[in-house]
C-alpha positions as CSV (number, residue, x, y, z in Angstrom):
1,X,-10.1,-36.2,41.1
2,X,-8.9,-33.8,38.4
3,X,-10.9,-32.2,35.8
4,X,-8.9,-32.3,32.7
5,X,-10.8,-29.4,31.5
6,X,-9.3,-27.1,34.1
7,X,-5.9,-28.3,34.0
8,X,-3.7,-26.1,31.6
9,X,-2.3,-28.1,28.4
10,X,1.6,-27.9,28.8
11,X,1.5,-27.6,25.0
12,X,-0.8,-24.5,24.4
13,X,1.2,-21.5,24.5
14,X,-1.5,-19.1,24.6
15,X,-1.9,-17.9,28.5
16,X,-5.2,-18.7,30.4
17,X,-6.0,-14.8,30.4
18,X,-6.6,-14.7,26.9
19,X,-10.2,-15.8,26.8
20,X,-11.2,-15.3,22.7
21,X,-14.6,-17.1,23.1
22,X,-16.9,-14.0,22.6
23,X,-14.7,-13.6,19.4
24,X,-16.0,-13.0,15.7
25,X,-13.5,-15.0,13.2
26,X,-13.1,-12.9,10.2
27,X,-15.0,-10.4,11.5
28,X,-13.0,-7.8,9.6
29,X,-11.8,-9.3,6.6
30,X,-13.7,-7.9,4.2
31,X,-12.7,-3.9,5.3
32,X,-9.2,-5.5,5.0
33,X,-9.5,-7.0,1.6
34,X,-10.9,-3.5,0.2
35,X,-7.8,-1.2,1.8
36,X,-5.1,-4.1,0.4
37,X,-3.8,-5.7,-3.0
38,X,-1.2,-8.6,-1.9
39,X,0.3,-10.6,-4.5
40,X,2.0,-13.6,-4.5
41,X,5.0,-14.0,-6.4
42,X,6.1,-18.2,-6.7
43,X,9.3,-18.6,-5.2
44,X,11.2,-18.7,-8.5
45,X,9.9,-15.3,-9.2
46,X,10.4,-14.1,-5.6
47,X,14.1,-15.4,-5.6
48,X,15.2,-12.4,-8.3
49,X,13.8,-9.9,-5.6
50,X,15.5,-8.6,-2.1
51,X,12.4,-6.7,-1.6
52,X,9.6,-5.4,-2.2
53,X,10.2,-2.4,-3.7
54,X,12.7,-3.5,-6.0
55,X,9.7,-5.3,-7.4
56,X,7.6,-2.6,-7.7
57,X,11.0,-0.8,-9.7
58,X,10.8,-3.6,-11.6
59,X,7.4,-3.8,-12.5
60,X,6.9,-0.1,-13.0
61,X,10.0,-0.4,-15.5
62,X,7.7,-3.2,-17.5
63,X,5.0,-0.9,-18.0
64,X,6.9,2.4,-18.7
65,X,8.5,0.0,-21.5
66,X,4.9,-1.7,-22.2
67,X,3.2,2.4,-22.8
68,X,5.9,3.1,-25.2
């Protein structure tokens, strides 16, 4: 008899070495969120862009114009 438990799933891709069960989830997020400022642009927005600094060229144009 077979224990189901033991028997890798066909479908999981992560390999049987990878044991994450003494793992903290999110244990860092905070620190992260303090060293980083992401922002989303919707995709209408983010169409207009082929990177990411042209939008930062962009936006620093804006508020050069905005100062004056």
């Amino acid at each position: 008899m077979s224990d189901s438990s033991t028997k890798p799933d066909q479908d999981d891709e992560m390999l049987p070495e990878y044991d994450l069960t003494g793992g903290v989830r999110g244990k860092y997020v905070e620190r992260y969120r303090e060293g980083t400022n992401v922002v989303l642009l919707d995709p209408d927005v983010a169409a207009n862009f082929p990177t990411s600094e042209a939008v930062n060229e962009a936006l620093r144009r804006l508020v050069e114009q905005a100062g004056r």
